[in-house]
ROKE-224961 format. One record per residue (C-alpha): x, y, z; residue in three letters. Coordinates in Angstrom, 1 decimal, m for minus. Example, Ala and Ser with C-alpha at 12.3 -4.5 7.8 and 13.67 -1.06 7.14 Angstrom:
BEGIN
+--------+--------+--------+-----+
|     px |     py |     pz |  aa |
+--------+--------+--------+-----+
|   12.3 |   m4.5 |    7.8 | ALA |
|   13.7 |   m1.1 |    7.1 | SER |
+--------+--------+--------+-----+
END
This chain:
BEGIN
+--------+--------+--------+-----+
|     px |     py |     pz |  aa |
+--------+--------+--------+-----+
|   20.6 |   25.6 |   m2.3 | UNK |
|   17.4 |   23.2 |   m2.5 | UNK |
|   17.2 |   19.7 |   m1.5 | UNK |
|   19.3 |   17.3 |   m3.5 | UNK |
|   17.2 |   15.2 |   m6.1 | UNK |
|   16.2 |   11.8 |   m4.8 | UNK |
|   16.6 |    8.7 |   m6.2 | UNK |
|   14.2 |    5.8 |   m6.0 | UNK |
|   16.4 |    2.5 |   m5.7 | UNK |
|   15.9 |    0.2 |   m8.2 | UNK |
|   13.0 |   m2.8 |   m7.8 | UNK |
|   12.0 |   m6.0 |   m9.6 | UNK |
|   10.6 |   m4.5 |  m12.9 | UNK |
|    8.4 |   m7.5 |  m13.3 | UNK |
|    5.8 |   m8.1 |  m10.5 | UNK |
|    2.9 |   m9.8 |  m10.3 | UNK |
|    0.7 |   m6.5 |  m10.7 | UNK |
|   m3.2 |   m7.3 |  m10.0 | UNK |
|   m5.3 |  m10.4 |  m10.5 | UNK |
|   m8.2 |  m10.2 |  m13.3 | UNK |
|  m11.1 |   m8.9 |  m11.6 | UNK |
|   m9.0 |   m6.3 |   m9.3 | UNK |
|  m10.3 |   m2.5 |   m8.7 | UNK |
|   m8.9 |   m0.7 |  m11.7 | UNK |
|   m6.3 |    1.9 |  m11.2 | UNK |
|   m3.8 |   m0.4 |   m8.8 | UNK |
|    0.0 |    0.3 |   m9.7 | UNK |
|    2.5 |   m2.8 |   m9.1 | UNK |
|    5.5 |   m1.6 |   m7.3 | UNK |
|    4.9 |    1.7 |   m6.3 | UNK |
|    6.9 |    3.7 |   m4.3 | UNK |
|    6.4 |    5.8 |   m0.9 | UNK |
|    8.2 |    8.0 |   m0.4 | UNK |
|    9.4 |    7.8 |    3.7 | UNK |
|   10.9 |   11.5 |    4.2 | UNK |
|   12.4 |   10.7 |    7.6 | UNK |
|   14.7 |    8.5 |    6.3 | UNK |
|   15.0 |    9.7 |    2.8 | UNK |
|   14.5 |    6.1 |    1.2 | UNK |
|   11.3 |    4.5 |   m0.9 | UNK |
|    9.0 |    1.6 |    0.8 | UNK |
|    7.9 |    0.1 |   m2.2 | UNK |
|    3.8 |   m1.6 |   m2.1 | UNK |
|    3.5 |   m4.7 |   m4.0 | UNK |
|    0.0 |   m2.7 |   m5.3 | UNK |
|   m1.1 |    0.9 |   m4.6 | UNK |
|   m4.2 |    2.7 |   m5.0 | UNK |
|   m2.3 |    6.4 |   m4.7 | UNK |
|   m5.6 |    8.2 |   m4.7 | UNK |
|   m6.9 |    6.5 |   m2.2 | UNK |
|   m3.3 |    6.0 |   m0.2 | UNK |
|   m4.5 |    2.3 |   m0.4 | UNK |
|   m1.8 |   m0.6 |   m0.5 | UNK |
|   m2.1 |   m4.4 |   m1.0 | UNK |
|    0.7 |   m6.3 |    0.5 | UNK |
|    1.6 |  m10.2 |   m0.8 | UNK |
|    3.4 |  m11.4 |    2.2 | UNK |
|    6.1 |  m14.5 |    1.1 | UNK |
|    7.7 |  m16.7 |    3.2 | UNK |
|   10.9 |  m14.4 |    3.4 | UNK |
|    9.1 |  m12.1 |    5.4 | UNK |
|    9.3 |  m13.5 |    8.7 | UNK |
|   12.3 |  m15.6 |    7.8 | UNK |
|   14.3 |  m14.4 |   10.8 | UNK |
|   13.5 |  m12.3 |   13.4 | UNK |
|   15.5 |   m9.6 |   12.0 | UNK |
|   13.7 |   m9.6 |    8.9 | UNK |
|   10.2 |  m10.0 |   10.6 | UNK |
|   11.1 |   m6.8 |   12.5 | UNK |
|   12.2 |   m5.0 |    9.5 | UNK |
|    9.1 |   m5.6 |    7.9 | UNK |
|    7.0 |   m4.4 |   11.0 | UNK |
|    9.3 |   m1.3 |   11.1 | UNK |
|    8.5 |   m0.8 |    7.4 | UNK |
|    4.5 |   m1.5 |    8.0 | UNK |
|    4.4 |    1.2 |   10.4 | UNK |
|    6.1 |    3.5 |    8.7 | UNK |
|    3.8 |    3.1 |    5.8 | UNK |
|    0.8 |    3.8 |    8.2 | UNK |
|    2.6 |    6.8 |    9.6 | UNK |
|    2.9 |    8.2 |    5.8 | UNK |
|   m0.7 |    7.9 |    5.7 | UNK |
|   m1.4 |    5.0 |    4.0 | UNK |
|   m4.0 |    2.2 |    4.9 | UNK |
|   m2.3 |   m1.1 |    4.1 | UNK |
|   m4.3 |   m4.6 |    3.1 | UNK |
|   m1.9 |   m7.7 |    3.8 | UNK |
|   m2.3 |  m11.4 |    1.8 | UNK |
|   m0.2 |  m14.4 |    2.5 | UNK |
|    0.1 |  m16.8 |   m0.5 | UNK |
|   m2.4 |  m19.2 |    0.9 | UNK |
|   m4.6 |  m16.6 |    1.0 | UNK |
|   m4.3 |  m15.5 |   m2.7 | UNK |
|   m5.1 |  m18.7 |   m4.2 | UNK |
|   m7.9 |  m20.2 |   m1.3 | UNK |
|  m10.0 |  m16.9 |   m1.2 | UNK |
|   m9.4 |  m14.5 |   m4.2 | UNK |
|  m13.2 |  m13.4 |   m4.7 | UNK |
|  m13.1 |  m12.6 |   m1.0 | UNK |
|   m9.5 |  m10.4 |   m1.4 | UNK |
|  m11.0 |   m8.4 |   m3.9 | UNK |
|  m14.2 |   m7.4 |   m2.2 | UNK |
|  m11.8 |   m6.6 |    0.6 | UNK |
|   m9.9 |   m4.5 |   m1.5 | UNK |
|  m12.9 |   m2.9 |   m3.2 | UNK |
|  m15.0 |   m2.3 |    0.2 | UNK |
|  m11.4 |   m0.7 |    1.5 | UNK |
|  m11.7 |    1.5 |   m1.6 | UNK |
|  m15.6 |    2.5 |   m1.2 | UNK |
|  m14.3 |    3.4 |    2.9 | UNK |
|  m11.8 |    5.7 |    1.5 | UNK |
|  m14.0 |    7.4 |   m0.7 | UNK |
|  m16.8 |    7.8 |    1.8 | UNK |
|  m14.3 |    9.4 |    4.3 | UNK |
|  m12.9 |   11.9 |    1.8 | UNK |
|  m16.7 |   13.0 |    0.8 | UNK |
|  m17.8 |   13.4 |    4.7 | UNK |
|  m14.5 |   15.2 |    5.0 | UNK |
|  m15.7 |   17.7 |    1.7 | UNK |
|  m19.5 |   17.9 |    3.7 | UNK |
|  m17.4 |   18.8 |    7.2 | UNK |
|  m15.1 |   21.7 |    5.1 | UNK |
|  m18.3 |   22.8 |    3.4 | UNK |
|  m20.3 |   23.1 |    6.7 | UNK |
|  m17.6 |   25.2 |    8.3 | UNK |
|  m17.0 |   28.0 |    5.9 | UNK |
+--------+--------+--------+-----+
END
């Protein structure tokens, strides 16, 4: 007998998704899949080829310890899935957008470079 079929919980079908001038390709909402604990972390925006995630960080966040903990634990395990993960407060979003997405875009540009000297390193050692 296989696995059982997950289920993704459900999540705010109507988020924010990415500003004009954004890399193309980011998906709002999209889920990780965390096989440890058999649950979804959800990224505000994703770059899935690239394992790339951009994080708006609200107020709620750090609300109480508890949740400020929760959302390191949930951080890390993101990382530990493989993913590189960009993080934006809301003063950030509206003070510095140009800057954001140059961020975002050199972050994309890194991941690309590091996946073509991994193709040179492969090549080289057959």
């Amino acid at each position: 007998m296989g696995r059982p079929a997950r289920r993704l919980p459900a999540r705010d079908p109507a988020p924010a998704g990415p500003r004009p001038g954004w890399p193309p390709a980011a998906g709002a909402q999209h889920p990780v899949l965390d096989d440890a604990r058999r649950t979804a972390l959800w990224l505000d925006l994703a770059y899935p080829d690239h394992h790339l995630g951009v994080e708006y960080d609200g107020g709620g966040h750090v609300a109480t310890p508890e949740a400020a903990r929760a959302d390191a634990q949930r951080h890390t395990r993101l990382v530990a899935a493989g993913w590189r993960v960009l993080r934006y407060t809301a003063p950030d979003m509206h003070r510095r957008p140009d800057e954001i997405v140059a961020e975002v875009g050199r972050a994309l540009d890194h991941t690309r470079r590091d996946a073509a000297q991994r193709a040179v390193e492969i090549d080289r050692s057959r």
